[in-house]
N, C-alpha and C positions, 0 to 999 in steps of 0.2 A: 900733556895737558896740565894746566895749572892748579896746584892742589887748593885748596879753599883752605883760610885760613881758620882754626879755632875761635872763634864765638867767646870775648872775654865776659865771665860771668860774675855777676855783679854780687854781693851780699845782700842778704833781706833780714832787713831789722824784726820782722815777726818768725822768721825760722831760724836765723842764723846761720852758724857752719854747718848743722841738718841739711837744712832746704838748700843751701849752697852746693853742698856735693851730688844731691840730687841732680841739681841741675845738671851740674857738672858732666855725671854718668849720661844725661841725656845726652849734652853737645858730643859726646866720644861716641857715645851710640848711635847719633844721627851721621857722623862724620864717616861711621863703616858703612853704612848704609849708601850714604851716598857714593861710595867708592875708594875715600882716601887710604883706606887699607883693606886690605880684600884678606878672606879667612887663612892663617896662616904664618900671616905678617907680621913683624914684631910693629910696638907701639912705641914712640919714643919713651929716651928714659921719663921717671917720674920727675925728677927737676924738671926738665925741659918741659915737660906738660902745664909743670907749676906755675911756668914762667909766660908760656905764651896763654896761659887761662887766667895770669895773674891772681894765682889762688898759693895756699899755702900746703906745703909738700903734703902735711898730713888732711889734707880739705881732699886732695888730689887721690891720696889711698886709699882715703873712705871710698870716696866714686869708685875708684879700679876694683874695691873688692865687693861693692854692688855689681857690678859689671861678673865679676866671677861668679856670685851668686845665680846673676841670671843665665852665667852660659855663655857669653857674647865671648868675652876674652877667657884666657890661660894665663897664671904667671905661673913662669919656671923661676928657681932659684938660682941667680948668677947666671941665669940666662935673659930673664925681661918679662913683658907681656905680650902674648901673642893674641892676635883674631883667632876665635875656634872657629876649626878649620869642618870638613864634614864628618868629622866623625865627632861630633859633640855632644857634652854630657854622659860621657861613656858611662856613667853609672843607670841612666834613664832609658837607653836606648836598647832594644836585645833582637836578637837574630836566633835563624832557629839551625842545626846542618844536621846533617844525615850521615849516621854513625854503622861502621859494620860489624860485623857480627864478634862479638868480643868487646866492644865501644871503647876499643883503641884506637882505629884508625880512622882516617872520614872520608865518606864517599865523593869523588868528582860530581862537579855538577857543570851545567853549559845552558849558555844562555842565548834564545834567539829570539829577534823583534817579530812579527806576526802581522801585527797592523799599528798605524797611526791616522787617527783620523780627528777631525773635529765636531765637536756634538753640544748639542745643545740639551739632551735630555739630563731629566733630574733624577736623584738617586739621596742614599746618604750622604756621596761625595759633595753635595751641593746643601745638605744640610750644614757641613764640616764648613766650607770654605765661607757659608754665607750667600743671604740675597743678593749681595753686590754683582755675583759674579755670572753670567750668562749661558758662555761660552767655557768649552773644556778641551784640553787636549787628552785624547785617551788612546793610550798604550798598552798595544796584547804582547805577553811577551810569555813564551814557552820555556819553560827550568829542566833538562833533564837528567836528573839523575843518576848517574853511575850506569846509563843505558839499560837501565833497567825500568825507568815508567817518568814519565811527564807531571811537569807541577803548573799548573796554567795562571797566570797570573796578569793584572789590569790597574796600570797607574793612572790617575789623573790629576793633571796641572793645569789652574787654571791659565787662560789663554790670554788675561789682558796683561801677564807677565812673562809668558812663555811660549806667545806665536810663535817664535822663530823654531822652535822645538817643531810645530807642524812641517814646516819644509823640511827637515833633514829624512836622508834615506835611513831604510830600514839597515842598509849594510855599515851605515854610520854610527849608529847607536847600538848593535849586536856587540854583548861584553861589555857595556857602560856601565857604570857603578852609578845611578842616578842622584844619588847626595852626590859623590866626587864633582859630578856634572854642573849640579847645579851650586852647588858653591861656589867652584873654577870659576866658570862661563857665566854664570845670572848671580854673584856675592849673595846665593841663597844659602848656606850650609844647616840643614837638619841641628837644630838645639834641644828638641823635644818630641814624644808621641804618645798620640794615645792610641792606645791598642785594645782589641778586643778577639777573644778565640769561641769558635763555636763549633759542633759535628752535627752535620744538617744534611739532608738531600743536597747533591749538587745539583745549578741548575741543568737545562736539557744541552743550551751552548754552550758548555763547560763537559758535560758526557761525552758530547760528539766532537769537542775538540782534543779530550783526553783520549778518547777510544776504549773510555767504559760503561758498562751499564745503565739506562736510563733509569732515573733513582736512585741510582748508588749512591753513600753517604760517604764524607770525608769531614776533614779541615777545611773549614774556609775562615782565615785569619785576617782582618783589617786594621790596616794603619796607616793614622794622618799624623804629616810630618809636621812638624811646626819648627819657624824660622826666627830672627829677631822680634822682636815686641808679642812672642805667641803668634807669628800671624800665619794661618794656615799657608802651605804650598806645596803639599802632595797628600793624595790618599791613595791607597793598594788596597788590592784586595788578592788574598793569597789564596786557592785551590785545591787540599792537599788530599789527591786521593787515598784507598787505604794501603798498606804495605807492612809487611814486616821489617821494617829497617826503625830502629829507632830515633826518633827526633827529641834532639837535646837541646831547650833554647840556653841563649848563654848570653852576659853580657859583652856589649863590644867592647871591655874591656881584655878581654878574655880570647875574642874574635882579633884584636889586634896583634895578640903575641902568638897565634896559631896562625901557620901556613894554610889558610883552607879558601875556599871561595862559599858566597855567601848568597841566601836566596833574596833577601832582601836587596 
């Protein structure tokens, strides 16, 4: 496929080199977006950036470090700029695992699809993602725990960017890393979330699918993922019944340099 070339950005007599790099961070941003570099990918050098935007080197590392500002790209040192890839914003983002008894070691966990279906019903998911969107793809997915109890959990993506996600089998996406997925396959990578924790009655479909108590109270944890320009592209909702095992959230920075698997 033919890459589309860089958008040479013009000066503006009322902003200057400001509103210049500005722009500039736009056309790199709109140029991942559209596919030219998918998350992961290094960016040309900043000369050559210079040259085909016809701007000057330093116009060119204002923009690259608006871009790191927002999360979009990475520069390494004597390595370049890369696309953030799905594990972005490592400082923003946290996960939670389940530690044993001493919380030295971490408990296995496993993952399996449940259902995929398509829905139209409203919820907070559809607050997050906004009026725009209609349709949702929703995903039950069972976490268990060291064989010791079940964590039930429900993503939803909207469907005017993620129909294809409705066709695949359940035995296709069992063990997905849903950021991995959706960065790879849809140039969506997780840059931010909001989150929220609360201990509340679980609902009755959530008893009867964990196989406790009608009533019973736990964790039920939510979080919308948000992608380039803030733009919503997943909400979860997380399930945690009670247990004595303790839960340690952690950054995924932290989650990167530990061998563990992750409920999120």
């Amino acid at each position: 496929m033919t890459q589309k070339p860089l958008r040479v950005v013009p000066g503006s007599k009322s902003g200057g080199a400001k509103a210049k790099h500005r722009r500039i961070s736009e056309e790199i941003l709109s140029a991942i977006e559209d596919g030219r570099w998918v998350p992961g990918e290094r960016l040309p050098a900043e000369d050559q950036l210079a040259i085909e935007m016809k701007a000057s080197l330093g116009t060119v590392q204002r923009a690259l470090r608006s871009l790191v500002q927002m999360g979009v790209v990475e520069r390494h040192h004597g390595r370049g700029t890369f696309v953030t890839g799905a594990r972005a914003q490592e400082g923003q983002l946290r996960h939670f695992r389940f530690m044993a008894e001493g919380g030295t070691q971490l408990l296995p966990v496993y993952f399996k699809i449940v259902g995929i279906e398509t829905v139209r019903e409203s919820g907070p998911w559809s607050s997050f993602f906004g009026e725009r969107e209609d349709n949702y793809i929703h995903i039950h997915r069972l976490v268990n725990v060291n064989d010791e109890f079940d964590v039930f959990s429900e993503i939803y993506l909207p469907a005017s960017r993620f129909s294809e996600i409705a066709g695949m089998s359940e035995a296709t996406l069992n063990g997905v890393s849903f950021r991995d997925f959706l960065a790879e396959r849809f140039n969506a990578p997780t840059i931010n979330t909001h989150q929220t924790m609360a201990c509340q009655p679980l609902p009755p479909r959530v008893t009867r699918t964990l196989n406790v108590p009608h009533g019973q109270y736990g964790i039920v944890w939510s979080i919308g993922g948000l992608s380039y320009r803030n733009t919503p592209i997943t909400w979860q909702r997380i399930f945690v019944p009670p247990s004595d095992r303790v839960i340690e959230i952690v950054p995924t920075s932290a989650v990167e340099q530990s061998p563990l698997q992750e409920v999120f």
